[in-house]
N, C-alpha and C positions, 0 to 999 in steps of 0.2 A: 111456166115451167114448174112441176112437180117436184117433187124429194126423190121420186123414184126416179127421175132423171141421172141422179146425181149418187156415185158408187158412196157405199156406208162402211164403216166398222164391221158390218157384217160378210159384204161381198169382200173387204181385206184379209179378214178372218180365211173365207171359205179359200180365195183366191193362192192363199199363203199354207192352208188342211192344218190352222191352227186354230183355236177357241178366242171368244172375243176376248178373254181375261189374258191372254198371251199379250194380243194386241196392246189394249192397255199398259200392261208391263213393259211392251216396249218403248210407249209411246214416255211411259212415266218414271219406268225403273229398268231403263234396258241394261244396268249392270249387273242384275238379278238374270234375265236371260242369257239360253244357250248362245255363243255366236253364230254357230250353223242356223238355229229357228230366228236371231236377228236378222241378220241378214234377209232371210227368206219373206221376214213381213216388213222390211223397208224395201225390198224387192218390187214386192205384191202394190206396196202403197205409190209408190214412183209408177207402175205399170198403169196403176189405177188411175192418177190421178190425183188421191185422194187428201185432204186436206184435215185435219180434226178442226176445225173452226163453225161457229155456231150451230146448228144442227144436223153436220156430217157431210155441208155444202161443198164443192170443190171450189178452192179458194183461186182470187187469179194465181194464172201461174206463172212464175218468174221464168228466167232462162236457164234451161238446165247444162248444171256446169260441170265442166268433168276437172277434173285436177291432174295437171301436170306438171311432176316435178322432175326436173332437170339437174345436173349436176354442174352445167356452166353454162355460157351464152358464147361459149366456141363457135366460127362459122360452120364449122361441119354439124352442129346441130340442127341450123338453121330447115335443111333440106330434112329431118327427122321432126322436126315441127310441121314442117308441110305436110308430110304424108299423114299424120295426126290431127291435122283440121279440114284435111280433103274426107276424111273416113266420118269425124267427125259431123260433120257439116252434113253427110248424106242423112242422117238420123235428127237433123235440129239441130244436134248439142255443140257447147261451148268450150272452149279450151281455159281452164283458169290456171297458166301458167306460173310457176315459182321456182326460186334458185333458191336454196340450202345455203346460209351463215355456214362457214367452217369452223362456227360453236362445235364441241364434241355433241350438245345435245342438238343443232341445229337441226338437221334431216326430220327429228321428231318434231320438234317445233314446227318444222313448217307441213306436216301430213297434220298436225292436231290442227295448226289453222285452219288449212280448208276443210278440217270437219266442221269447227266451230260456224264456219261460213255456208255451212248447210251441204257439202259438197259430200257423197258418198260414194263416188267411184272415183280412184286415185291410178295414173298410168305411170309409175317411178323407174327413173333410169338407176342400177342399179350400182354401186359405188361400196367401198370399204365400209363396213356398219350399218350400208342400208337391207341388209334382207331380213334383222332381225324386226327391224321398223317396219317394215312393210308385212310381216306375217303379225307380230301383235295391232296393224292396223286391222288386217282381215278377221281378227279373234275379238276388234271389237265391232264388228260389222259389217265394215268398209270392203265394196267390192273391191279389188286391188288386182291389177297384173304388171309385170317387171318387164323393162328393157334387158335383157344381161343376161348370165348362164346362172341362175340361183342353184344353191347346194339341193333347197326340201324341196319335195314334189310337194310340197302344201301350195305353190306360186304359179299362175300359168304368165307362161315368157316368149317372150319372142328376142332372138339374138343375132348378130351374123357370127360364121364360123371364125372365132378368134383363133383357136390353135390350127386351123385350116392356114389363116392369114399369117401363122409365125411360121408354120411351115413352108409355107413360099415366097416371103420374104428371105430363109433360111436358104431353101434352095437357089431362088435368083442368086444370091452373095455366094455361092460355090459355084455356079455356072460361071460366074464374073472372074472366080481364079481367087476369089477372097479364103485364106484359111485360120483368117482370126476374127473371128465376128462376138462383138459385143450388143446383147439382147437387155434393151432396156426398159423397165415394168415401169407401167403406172405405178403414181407414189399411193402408199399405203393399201393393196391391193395382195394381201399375200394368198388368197384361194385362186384369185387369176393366174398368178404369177407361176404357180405352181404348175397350172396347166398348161401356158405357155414355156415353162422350160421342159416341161417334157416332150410337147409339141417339136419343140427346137431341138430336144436332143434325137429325137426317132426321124428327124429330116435327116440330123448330119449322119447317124448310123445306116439311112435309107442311102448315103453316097458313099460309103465307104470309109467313113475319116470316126474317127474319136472324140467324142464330146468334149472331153477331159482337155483336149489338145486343142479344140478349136471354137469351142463357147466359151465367153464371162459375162456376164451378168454386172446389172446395177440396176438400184432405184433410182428414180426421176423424183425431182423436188415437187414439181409440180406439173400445169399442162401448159407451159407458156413458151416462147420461145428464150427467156434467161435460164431453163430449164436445162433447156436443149444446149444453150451453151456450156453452163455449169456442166453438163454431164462430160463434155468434152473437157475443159479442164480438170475437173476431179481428175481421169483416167489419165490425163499429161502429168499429174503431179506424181500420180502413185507408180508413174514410167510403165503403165500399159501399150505396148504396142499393138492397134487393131489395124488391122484394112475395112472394114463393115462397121457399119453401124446399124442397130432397127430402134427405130423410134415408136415410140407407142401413138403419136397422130403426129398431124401436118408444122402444126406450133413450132413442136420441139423437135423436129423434125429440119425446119427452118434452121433456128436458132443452133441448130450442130453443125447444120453446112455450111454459115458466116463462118462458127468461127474455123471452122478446117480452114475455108477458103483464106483465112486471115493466115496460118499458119501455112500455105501453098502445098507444095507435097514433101514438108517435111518429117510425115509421119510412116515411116515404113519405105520414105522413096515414092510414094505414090498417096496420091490423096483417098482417103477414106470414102468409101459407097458408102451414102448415107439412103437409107429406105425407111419411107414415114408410115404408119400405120391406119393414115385416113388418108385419100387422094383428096387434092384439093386444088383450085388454081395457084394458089403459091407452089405446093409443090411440082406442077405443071410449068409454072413460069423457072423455076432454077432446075428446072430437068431433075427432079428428086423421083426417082421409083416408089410407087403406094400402092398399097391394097384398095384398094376400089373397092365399097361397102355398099349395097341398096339403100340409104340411109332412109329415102323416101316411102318405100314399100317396108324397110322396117319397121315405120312409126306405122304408115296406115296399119298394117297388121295388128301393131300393138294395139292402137285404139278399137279394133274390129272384136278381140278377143276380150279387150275390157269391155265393149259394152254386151257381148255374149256373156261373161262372168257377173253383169249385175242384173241383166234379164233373167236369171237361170243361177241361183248361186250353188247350185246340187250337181251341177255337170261340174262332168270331169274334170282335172286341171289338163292345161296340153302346154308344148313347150314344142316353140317354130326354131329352125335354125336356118337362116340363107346363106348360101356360097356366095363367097368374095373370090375377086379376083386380082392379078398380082399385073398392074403396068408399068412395063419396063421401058425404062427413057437413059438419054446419056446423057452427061454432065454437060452442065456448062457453067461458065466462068462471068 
């Protein structure tokens, strides 16, 4: 076998419509280059093949890994991991999965890791503080796409309809004869949160009622089910009377309907509609109402557009949204 077998600096160059000196600079000093021309010649060199080791050889090739950062190891993720290593897996590539320290710098810590581990395309679910992390990832090269509804078109996303899913949670709870419904945000979440109540307030004025009258609001400590209790007590203490509840997933979701259940119907005369905002067999096993998410077809999508975002870093950004659905179950005891 020949050299010319084997792609060179030159064909990265040509492949990339930059000069061999560009190359270099990336290879040596990519803090000096543009991030749009990075990008485009780590592009070139991953499409290649290409390896800079002894005279331009292509070196073996390891497994190519993509980086998956997550925001917890929730069940309902589980099935968003699947569709991300089915899409995955059609192309070779690898899943290199990680959870985020709730360090304040944690998120960044773990997108530099798996740069440092040679990883340049990053699929991040998208959480309080991460979309600043994720666009200075793409400014340093790193192909990157979001789970989540980002603010800048600099991100391309794929999401399901959140304020779709507050709205019909919103609606079920007034179909149900519910006229105090408390809508509760993920914790530290204030651009969602936003959306979501205004989601919530254009369902109740789409029935006729007044926001002012029949929305309250709270943040969620967290996404566990002592969450979901806590949020039930906070509102007992501070003498809220609700008939509704919307939980932002299944967890805390749970953990609101123990404790209602603990409390019988002594909240308003009639026990609290609790509706969680991921379906899930727990919430199926206590008859809880969920937004039913593609979580499956979420992920694959997302890994589809991340590996189209690092074959191609000069297309477009695009931003997917799927429709969710709202099923309705009765309580049980």
């Amino acid at each position: 076998m020949t050299d010319q077998d084997f792609p060179s600096m030159h064909d990265v160059a040509r492949v990339a419509g930059v000069s061999i000196g560009t190359v270099s600079n990336v290879l040596n000093k990519p803090e000096i280059v543009a991030p749009p021309t990075l990008r485009r010649v780590r592009s070139a060199i991953d499409e290649l093949g290409w390896r800079p080791t002894g005279r331009g050889r292509r070196a073996p090739a390891g497994p190519d890994l993509v980086g998956i950062v997550l925001a917890g190891a929730e069940p309902h993720r589980a099935a968003l991991l699947d569709g991300i290593r089915r899409r995955l897996a059609v192309g070779g590539a690898h899943p290199l999965v990680t959870f985020p320290s709730d360090e304040p710098t944690g998120l960044d810590d773990a997108v530099r890791a798996l740069e440092r581990a040679g990883v340049r395309s990053v699929l991040l679910e998208l959480t309080a503080g991460a979309e600043p992390v994720a666009v200075q990832a793409a400014e340093r090269g790193v192909a990157v796409a979001v789970i989540g509804s980002p603010t800048t078109s600099e991100l391309s996303s794929v999401a399901a309809d959140h304020e779709a899913a507050v709205a019909l949670a919103v609606a079920h709870a007034l179909d149900s004869g519910r006229r105090r419904i408390v809508l509760v945000h993920p914790p530290h979440d204030r651009t969602g949160a936003e959306l979501r109540r205004t989601a919530a307030r254009d369902a109740v004025r789409a029935a006729g009622f007044d926001p002012a009258e029949v929305l309250a609001e709270h943040d969620a400590l967290g996404h566990d089910s002592a969450a979901g209790r806590a949020a039930v007590e906070f509102l007992g203490e501070r003498g809220m009377s609700f008939d509704a509840i919307i939980l932002p997933d299944d967890r805390t979701a749970a953990g609101a309907w123990r404790r209602l259940a603990e409390d019988g119907d002594g909240n308003g005369g009639r026990r609290a509609l609790v509706i969680a905002g991921h379906d899930s067999d727990v919430a199926e096993a206590l008859g809880i109402p969920a937004i039913r998410t593609p979580l499956t077809a979420i992920g694959y999508q997302g890994a589809d557009i991340l590996l189209a975002e690092r074959k191609d870093p000069r297309r477009a950004r695009v931003r997917q949204v799927f429709p969710v659905e709202l099923v309705a179950r009765g309580p049980r005891s």
